[in-house]
PDB file of N, H, CA, C and O in Angstrom:
ATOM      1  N   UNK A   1       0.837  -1.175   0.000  1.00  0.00           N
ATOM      2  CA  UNK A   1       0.000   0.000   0.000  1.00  0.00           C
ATOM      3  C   UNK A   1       0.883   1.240   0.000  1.00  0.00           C
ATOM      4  O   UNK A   1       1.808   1.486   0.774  1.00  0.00           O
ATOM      5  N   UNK A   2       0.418   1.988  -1.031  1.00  0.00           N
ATOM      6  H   UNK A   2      -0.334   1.788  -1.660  1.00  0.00           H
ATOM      7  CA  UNK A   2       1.564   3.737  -0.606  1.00  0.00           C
ATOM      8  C   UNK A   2       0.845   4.546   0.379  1.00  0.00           C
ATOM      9  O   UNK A   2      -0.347   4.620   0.678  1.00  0.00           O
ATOM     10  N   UNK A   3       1.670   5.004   0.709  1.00  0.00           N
ATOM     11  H   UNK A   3       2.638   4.945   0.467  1.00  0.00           H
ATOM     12  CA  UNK A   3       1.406   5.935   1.417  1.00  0.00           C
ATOM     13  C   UNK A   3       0.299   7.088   1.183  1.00  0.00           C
ATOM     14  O   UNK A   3       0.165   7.435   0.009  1.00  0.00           O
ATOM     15  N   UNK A   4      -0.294   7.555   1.887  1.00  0.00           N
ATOM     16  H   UNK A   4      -0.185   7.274   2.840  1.00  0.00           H
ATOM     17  CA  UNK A   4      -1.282   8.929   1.355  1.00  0.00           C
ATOM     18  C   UNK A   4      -0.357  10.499   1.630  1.00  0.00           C
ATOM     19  O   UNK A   4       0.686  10.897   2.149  1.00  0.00           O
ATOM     20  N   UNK A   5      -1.279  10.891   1.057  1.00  0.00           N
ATOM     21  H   UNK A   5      -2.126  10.567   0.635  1.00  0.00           H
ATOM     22  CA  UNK A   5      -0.441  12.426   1.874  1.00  0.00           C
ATOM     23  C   UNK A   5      -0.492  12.589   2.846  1.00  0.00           C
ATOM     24  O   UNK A   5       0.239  13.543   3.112  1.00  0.00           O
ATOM     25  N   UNK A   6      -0.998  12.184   3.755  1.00  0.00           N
ATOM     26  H   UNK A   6      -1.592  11.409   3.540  1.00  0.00           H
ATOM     27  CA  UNK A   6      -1.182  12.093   5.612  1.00  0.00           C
ATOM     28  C   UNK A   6       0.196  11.905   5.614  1.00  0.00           C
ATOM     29  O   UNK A   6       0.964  12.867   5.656  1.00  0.00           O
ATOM     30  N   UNK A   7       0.616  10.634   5.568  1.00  0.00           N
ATOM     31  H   UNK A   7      -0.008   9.853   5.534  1.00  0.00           H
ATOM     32  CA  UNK A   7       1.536   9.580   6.024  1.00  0.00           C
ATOM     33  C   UNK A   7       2.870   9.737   5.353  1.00  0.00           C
ATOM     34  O   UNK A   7       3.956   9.396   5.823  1.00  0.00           O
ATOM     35  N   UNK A   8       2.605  10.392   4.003  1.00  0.00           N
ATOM     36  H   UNK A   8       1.723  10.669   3.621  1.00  0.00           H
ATOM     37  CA  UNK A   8       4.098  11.065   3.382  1.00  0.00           C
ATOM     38  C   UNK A   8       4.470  11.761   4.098  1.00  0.00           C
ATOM     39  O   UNK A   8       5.581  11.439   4.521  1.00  0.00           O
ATOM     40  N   UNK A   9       3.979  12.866   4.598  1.00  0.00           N
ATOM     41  H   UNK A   9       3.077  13.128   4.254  1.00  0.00           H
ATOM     42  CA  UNK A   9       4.272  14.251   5.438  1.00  0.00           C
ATOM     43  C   UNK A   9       4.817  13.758   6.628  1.00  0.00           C
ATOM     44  O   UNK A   9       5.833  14.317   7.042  1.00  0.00           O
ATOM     45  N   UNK A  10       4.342  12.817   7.265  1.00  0.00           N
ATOM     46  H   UNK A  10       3.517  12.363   6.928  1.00  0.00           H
ATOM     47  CA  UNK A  10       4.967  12.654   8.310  1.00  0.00           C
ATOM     48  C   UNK A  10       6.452  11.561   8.396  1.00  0.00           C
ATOM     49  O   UNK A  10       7.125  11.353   9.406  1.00  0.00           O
ATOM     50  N   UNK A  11       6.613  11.144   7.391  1.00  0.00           N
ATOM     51  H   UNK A  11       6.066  11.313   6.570  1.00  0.00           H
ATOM     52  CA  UNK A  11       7.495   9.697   7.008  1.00  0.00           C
ATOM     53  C   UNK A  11       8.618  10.342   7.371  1.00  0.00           C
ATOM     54  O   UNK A  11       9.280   9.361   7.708  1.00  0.00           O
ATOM     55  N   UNK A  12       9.524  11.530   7.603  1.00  0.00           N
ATOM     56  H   UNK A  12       8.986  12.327   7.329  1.00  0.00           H
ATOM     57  CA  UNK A  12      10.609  11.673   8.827  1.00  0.00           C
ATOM     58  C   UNK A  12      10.477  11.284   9.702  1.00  0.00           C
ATOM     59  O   UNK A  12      11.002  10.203   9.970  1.00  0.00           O
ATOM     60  N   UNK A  13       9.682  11.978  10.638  1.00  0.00           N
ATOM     61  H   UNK A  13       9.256  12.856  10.421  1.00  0.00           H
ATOM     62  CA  UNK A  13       9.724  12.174  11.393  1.00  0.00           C
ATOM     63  C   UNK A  13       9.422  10.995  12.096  1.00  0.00           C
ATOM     64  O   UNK A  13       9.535  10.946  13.321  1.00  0.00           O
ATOM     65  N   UNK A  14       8.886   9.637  11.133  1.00  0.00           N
ATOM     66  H   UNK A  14       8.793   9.676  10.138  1.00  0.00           H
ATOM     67  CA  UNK A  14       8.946   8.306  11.693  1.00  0.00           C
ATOM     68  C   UNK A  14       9.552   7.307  11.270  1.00  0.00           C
ATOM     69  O   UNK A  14       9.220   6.136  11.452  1.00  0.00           O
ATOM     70  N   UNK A  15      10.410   7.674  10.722  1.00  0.00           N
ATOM     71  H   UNK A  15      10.680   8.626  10.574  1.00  0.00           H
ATOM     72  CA  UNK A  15      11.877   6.665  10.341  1.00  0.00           C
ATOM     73  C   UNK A  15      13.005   7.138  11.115  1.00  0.00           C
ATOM     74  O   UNK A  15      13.244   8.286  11.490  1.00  0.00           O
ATOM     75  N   UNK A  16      13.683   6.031  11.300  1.00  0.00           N
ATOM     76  H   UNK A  16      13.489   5.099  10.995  1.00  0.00           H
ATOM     77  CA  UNK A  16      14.729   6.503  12.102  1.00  0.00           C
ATOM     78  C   UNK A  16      16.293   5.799  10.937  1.00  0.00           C
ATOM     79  O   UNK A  16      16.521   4.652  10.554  1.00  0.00           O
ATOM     80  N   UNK A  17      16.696   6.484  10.813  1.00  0.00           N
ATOM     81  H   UNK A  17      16.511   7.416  11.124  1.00  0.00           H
ATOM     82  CA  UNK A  17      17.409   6.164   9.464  1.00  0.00           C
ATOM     83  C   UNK A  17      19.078   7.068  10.048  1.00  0.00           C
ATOM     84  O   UNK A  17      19.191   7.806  11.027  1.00  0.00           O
ATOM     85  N   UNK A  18      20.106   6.686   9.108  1.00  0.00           N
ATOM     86  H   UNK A  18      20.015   6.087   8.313  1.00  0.00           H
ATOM     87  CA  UNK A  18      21.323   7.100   9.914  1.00  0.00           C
ATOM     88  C   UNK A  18      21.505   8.705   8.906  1.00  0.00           C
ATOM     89  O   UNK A  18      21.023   8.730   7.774  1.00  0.00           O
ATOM     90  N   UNK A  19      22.013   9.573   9.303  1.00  0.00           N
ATOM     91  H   UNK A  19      22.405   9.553  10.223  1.00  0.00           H
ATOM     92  CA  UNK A  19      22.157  10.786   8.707  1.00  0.00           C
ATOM     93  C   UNK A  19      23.861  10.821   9.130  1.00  0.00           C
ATOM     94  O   UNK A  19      24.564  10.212   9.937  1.00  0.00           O
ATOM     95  N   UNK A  20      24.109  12.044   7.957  1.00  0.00           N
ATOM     96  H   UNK A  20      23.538  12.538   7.302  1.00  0.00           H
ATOM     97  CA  UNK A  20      25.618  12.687   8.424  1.00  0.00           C
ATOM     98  C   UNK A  20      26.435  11.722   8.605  1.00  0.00           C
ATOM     99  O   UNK A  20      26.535  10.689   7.942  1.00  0.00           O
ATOM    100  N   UNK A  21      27.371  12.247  10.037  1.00  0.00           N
ATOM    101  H   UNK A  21      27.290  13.085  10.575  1.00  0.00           H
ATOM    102  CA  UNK A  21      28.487  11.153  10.313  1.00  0.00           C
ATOM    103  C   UNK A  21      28.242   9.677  10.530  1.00  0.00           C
ATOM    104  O   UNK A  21      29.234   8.954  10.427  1.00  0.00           O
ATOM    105  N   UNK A  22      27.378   9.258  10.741  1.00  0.00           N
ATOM    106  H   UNK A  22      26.573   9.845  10.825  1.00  0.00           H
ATOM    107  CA  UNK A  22      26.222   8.382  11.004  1.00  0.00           C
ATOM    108  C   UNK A  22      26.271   7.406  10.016  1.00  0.00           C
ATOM    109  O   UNK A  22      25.664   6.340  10.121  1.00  0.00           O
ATOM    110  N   UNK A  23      27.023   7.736   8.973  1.00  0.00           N
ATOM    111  H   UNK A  23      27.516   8.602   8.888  1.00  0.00           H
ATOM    112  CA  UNK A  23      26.548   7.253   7.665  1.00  0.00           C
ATOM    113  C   UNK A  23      28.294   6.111   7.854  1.00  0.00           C
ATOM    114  O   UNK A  23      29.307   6.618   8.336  1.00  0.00           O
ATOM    115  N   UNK A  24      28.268   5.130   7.533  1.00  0.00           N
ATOM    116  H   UNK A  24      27.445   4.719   7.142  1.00  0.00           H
ATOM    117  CA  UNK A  24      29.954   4.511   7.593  1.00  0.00           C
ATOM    118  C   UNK A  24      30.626   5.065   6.308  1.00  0.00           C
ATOM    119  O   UNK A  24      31.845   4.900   6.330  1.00  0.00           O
ATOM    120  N   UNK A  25      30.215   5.600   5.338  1.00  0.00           N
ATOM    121  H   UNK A  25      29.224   5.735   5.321  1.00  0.00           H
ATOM    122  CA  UNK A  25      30.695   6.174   4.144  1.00  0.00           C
ATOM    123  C   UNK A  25      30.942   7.391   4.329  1.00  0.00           C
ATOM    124  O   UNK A  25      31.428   7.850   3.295  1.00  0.00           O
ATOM    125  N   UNK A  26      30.857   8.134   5.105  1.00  0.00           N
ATOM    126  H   UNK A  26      30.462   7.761   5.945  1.00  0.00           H
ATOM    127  CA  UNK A  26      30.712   9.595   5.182  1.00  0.00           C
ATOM    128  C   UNK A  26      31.965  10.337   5.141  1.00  0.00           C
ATOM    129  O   UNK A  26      32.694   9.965   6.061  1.00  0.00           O
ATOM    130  N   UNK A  27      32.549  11.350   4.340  1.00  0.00           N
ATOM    131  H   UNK A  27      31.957  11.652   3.594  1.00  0.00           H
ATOM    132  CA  UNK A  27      33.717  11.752   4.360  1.00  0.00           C
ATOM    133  C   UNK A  27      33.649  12.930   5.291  1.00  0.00           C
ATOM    134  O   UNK A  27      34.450  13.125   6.205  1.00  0.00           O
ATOM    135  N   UNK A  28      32.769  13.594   5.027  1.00  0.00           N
ATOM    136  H   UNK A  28      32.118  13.436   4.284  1.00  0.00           H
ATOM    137  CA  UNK A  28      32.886  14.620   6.322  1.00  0.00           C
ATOM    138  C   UNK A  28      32.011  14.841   7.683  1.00  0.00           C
ATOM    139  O   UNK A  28      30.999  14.145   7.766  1.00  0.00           O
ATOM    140  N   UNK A  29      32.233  15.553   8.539  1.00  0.00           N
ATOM    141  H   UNK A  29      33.055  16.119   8.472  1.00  0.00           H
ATOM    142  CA  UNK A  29      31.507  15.529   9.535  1.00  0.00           C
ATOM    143  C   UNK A  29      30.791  16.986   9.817  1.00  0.00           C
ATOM    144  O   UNK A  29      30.959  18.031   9.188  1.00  0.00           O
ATOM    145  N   UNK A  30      29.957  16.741  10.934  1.00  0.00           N
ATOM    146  H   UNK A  30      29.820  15.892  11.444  1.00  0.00           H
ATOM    147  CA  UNK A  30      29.313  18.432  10.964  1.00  0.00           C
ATOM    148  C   UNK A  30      30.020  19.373  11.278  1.00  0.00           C
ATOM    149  O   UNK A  30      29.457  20.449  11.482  1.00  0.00           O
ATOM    150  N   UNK A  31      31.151  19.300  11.386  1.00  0.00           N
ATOM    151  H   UNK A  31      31.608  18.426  11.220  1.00  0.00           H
ATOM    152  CA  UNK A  31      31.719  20.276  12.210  1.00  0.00           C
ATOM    153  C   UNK A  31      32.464  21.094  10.624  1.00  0.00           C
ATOM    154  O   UNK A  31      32.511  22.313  10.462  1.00  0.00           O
ATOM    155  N   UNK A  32      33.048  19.910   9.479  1.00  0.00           N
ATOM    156  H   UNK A  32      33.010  18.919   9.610  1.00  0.00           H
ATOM    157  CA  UNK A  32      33.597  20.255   8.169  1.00  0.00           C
ATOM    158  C   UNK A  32      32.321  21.141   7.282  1.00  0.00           C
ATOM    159  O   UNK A  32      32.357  22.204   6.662  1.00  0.00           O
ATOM    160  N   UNK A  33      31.398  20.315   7.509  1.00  0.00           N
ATOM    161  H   UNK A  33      31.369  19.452   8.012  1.00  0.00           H
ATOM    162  CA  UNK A  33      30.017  21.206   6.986  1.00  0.00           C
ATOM    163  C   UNK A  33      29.465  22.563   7.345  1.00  0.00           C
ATOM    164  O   UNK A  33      28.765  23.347   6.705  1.00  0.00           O
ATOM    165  N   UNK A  34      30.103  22.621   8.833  1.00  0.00           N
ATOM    166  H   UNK A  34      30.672  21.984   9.353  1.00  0.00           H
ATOM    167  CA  UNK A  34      29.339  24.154   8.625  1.00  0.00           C
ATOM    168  C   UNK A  34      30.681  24.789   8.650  1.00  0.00           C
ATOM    169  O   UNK A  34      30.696  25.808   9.341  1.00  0.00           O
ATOM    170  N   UNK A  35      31.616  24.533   8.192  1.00  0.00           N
ATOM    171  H   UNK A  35      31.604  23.705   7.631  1.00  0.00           H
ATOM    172  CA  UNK A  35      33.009  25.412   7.824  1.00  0.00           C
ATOM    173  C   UNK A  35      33.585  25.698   6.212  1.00  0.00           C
ATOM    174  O   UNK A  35      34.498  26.421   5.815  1.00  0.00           O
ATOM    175  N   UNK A  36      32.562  24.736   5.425  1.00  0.00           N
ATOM    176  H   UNK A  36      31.820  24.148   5.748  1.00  0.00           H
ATOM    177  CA  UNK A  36      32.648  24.686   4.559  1.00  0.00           C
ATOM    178  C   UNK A  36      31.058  25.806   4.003  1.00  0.00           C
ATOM    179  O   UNK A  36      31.007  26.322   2.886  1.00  0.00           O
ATOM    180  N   UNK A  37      30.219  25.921   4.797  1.00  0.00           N
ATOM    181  H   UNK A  37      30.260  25.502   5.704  1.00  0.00           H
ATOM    182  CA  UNK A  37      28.885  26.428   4.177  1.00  0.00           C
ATOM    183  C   UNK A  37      29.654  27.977   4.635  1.00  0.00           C
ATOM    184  O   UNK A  37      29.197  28.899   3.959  1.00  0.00           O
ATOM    185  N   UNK A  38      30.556  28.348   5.491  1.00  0.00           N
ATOM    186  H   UNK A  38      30.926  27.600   6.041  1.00  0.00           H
ATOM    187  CA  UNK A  38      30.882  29.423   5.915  1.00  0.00           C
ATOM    188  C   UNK A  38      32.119  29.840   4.942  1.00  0.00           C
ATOM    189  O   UNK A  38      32.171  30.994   4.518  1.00  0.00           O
ATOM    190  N   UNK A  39      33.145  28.853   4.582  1.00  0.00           N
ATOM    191  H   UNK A  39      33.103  27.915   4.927  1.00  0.00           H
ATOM    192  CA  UNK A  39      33.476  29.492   3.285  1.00  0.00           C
ATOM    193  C   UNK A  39      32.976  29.767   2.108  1.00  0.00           C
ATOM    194  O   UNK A  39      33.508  30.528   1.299  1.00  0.00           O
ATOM    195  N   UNK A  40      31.649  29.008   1.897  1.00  0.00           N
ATOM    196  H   UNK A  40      31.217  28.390   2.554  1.00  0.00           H
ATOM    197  CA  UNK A  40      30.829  29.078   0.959  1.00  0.00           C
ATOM    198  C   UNK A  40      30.168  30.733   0.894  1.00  0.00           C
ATOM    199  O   UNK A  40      30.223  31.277  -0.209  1.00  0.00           O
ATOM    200  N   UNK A  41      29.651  31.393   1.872  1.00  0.00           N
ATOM    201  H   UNK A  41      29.607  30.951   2.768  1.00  0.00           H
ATOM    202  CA  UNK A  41      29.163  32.558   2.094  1.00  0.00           C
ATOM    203  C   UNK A  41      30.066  33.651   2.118  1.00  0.00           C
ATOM    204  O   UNK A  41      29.640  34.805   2.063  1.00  0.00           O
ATOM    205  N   UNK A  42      31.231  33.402   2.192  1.00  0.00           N
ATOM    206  H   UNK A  42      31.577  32.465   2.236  1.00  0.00           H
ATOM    207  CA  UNK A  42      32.407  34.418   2.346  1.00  0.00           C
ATOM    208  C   UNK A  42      32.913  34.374   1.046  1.00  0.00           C
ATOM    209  O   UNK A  42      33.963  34.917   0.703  1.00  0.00           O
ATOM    210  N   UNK A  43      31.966  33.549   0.116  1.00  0.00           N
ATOM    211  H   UNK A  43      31.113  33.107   0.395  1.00  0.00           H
ATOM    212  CA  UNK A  43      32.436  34.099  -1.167  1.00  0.00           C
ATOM    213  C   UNK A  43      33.594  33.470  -1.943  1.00  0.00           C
ATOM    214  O   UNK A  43      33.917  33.899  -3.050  1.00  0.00           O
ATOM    215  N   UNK A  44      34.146  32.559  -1.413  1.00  0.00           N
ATOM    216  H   UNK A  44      33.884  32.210  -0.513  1.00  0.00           H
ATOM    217  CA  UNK A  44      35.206  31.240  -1.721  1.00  0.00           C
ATOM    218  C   UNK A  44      34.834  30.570  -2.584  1.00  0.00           C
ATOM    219  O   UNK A  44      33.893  29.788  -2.445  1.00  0.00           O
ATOM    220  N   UNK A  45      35.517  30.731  -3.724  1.00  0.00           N
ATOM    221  H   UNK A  45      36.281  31.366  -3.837  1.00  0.00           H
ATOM    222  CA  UNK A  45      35.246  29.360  -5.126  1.00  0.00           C
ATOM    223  C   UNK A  45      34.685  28.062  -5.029  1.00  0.00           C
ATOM    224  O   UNK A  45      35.452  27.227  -4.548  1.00  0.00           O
ATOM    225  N   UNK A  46      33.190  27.530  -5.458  1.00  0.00           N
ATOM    226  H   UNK A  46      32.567  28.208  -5.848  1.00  0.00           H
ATOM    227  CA  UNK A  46      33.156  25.803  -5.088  1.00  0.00           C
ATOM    228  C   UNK A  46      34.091  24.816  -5.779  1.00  0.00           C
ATOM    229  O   UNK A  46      34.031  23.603  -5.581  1.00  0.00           O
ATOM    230  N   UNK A  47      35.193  25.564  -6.825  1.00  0.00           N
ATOM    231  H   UNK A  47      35.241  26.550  -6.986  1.00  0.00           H
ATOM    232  CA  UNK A  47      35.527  24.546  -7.217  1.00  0.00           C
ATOM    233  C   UNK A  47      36.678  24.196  -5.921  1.00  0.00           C
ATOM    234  O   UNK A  47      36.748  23.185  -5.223  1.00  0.00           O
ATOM    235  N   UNK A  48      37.437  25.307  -5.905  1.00  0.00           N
ATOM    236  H   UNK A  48      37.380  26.128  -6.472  1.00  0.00           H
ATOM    237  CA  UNK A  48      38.367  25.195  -4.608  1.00  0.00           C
ATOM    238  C   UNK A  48      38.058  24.740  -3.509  1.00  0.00           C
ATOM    239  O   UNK A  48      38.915  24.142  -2.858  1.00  0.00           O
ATOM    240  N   UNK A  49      36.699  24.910  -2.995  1.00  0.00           N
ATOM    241  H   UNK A  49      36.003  25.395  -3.524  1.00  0.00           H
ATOM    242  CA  UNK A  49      36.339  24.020  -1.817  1.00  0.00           C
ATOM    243  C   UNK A  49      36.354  22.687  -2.471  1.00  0.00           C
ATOM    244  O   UNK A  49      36.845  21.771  -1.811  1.00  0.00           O
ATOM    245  N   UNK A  50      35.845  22.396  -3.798  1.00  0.00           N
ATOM    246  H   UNK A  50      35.447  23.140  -4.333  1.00  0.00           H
ATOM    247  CA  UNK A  50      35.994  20.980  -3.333  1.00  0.00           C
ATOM    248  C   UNK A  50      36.858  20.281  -3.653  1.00  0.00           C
ATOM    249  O   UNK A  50      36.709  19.060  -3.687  1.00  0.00           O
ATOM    250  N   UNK A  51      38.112  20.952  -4.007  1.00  0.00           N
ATOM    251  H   UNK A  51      38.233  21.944  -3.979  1.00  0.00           H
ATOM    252  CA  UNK A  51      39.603  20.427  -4.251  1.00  0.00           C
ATOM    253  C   UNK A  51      39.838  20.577  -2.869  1.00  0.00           C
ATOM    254  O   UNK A  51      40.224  19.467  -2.500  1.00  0.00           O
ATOM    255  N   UNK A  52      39.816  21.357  -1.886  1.00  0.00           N
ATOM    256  H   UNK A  52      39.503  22.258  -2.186  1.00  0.00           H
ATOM    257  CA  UNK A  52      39.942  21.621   0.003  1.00  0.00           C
ATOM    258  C   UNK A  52      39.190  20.154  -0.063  1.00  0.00           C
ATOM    259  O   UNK A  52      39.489  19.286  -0.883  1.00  0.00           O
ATOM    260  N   UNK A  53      38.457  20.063   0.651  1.00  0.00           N
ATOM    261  H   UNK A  53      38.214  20.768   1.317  1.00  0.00           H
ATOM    262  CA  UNK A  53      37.372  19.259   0.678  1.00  0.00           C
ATOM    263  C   UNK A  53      37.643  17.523   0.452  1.00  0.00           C
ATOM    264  O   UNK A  53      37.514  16.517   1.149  1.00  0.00           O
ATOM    265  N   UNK A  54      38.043  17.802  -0.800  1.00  0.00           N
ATOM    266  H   UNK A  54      38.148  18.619  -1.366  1.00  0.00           H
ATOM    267  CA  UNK A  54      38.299  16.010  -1.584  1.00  0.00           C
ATOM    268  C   UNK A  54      37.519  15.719  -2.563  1.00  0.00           C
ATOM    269  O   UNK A  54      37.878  14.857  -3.365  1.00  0.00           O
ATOM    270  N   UNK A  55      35.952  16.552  -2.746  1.00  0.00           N
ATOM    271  H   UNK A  55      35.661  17.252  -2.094  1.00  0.00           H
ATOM    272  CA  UNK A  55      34.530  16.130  -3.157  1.00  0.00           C
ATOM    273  C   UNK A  55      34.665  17.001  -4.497  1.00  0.00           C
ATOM    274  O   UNK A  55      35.460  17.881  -4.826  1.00  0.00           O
ATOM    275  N   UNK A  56      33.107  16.154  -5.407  1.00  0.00           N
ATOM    276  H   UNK A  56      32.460  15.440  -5.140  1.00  0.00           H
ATOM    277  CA  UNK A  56      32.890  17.002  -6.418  1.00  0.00           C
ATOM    278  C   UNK A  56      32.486  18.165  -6.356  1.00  0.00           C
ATOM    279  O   UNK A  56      32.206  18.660  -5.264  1.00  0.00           O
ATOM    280  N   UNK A  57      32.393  18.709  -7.271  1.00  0.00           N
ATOM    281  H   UNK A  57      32.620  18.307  -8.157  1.00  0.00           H
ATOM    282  CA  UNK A  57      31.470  20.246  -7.497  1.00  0.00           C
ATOM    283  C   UNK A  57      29.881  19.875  -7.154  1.00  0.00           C
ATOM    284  O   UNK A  57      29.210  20.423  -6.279  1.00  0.00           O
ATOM    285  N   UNK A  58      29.541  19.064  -7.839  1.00  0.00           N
ATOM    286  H   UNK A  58      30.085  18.619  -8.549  1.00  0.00           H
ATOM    287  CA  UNK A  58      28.170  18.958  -7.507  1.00  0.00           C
ATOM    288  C   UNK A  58      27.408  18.329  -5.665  1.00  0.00           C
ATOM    289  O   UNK A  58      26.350  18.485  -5.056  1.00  0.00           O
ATOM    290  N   UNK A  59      28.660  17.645  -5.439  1.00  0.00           N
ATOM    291  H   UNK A  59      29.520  17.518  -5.933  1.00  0.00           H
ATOM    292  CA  UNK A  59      28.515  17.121  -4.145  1.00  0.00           C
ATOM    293  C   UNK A  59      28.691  18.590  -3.216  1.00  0.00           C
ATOM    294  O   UNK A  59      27.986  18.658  -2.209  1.00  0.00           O
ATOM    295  N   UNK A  60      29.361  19.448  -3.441  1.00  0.00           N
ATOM    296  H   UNK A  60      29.934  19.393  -4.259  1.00  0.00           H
ATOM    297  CA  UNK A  60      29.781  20.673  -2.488  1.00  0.00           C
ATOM    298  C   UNK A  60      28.436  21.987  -2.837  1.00  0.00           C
ATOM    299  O   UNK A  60      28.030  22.895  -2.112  1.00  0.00           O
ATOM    300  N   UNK A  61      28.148  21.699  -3.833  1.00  0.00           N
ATOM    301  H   UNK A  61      28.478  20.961  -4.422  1.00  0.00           H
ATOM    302  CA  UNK A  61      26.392  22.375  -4.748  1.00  0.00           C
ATOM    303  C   UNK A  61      25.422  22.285  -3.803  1.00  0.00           C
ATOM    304  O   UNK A  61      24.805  23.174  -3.216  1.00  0.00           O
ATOM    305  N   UNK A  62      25.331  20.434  -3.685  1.00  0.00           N
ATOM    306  H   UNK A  62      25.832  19.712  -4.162  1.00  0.00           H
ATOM    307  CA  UNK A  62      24.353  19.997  -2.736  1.00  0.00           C
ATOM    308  C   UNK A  62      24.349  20.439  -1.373  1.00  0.00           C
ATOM    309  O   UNK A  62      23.267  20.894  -1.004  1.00  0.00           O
ATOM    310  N   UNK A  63      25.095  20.427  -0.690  1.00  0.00           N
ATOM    311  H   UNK A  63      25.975  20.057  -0.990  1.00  0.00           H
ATOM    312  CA  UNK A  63      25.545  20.813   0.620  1.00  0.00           C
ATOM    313  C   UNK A  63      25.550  22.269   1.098  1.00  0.00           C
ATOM    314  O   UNK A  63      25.265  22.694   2.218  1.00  0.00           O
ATOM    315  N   UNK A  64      25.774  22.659   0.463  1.00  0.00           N
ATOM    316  H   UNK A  64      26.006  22.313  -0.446  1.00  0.00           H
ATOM    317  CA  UNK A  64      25.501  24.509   0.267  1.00  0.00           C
ATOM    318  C   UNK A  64      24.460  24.601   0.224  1.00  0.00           C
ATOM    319  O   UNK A  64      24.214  25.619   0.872  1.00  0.00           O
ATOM    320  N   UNK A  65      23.455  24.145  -0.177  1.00  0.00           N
ATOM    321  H   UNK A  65      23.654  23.319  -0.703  1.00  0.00           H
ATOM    322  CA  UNK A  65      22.003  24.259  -1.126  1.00  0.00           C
ATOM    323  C   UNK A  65      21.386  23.840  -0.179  1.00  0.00           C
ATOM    324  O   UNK A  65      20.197  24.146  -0.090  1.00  0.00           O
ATOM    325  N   UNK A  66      22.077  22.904   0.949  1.00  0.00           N
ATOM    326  H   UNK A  66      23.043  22.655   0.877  1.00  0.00           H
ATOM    327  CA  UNK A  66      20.887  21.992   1.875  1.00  0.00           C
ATOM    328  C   UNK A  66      20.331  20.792   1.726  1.00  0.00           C
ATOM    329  O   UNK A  66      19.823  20.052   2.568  1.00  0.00           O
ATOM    330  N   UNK A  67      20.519  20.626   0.209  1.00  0.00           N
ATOM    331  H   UNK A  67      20.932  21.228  -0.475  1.00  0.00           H
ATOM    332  CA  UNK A  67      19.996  19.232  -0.101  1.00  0.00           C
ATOM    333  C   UNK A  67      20.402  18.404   0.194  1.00  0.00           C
ATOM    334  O   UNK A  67      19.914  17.337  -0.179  1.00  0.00           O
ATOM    335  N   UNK A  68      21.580  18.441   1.070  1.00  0.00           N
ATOM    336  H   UNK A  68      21.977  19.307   1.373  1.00  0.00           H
ATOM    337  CA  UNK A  68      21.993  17.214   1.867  1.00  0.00           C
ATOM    338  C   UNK A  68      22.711  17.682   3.106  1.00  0.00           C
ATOM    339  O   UNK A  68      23.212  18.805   3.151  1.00  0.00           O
ATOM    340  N   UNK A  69      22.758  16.975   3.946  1.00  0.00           N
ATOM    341  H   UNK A  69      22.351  16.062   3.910  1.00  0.00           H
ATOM    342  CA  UNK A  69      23.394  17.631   5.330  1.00  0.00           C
ATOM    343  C   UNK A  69      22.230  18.952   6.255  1.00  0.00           C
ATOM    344  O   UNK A  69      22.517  19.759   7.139  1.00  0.00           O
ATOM    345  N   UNK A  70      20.833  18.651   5.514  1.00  0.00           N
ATOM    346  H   UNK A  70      20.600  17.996   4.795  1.00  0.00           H
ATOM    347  CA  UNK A  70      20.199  19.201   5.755  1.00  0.00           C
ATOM    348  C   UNK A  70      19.820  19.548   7.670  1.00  0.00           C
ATOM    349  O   UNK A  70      19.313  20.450   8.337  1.00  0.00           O
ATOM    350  N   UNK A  71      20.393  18.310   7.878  1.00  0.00           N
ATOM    351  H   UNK A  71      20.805  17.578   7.336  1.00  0.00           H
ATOM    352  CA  UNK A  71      19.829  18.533   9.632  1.00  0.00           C
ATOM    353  C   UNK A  71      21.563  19.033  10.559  1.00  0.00           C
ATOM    354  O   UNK A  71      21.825  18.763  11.731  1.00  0.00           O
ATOM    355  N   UNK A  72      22.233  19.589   9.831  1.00  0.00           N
ATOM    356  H   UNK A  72      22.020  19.809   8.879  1.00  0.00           H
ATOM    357  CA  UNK A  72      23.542  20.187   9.958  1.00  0.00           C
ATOM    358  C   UNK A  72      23.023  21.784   9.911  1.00  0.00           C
ATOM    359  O   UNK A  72      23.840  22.702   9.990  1.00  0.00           O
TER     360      UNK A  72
END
């Protein structure tokens, strides 16, 4: 059965699923994320962050953007 829109809306907030460092793959941690969203705002190149970093352009896109690392 799918879900309704009731039960979509709430489907965070009732999964418990691993986020962030949490993750065994994870290259960075929260502490790299919000130092990296702070060079991000100070106007610092993404390509250079993500030569700093290790990561792609599009992976350092996402992260800036929120679309991932969202609860950071």
């Amino acid at each position: 059965m799918k879900p309704g829109p009731k039960r979509k809306a709430d489907m965070p907030a009732r999964i418990n699923y691993a986020r962030g460092e949490a993750i065994g793959s994870a290259i960075l941690t929260a502490s790299n994320v919000k130092h990296l969203r702070q060079l991000a705002s100070e106007g610092h190149n993404r390509r250079d962050l993500a030569k700093r970093f290790g990561m792609s352009l599009s992976t350092i896109d996402r992260i800036i953007k929120r679309r991932t690392w969202k609860h950071v």
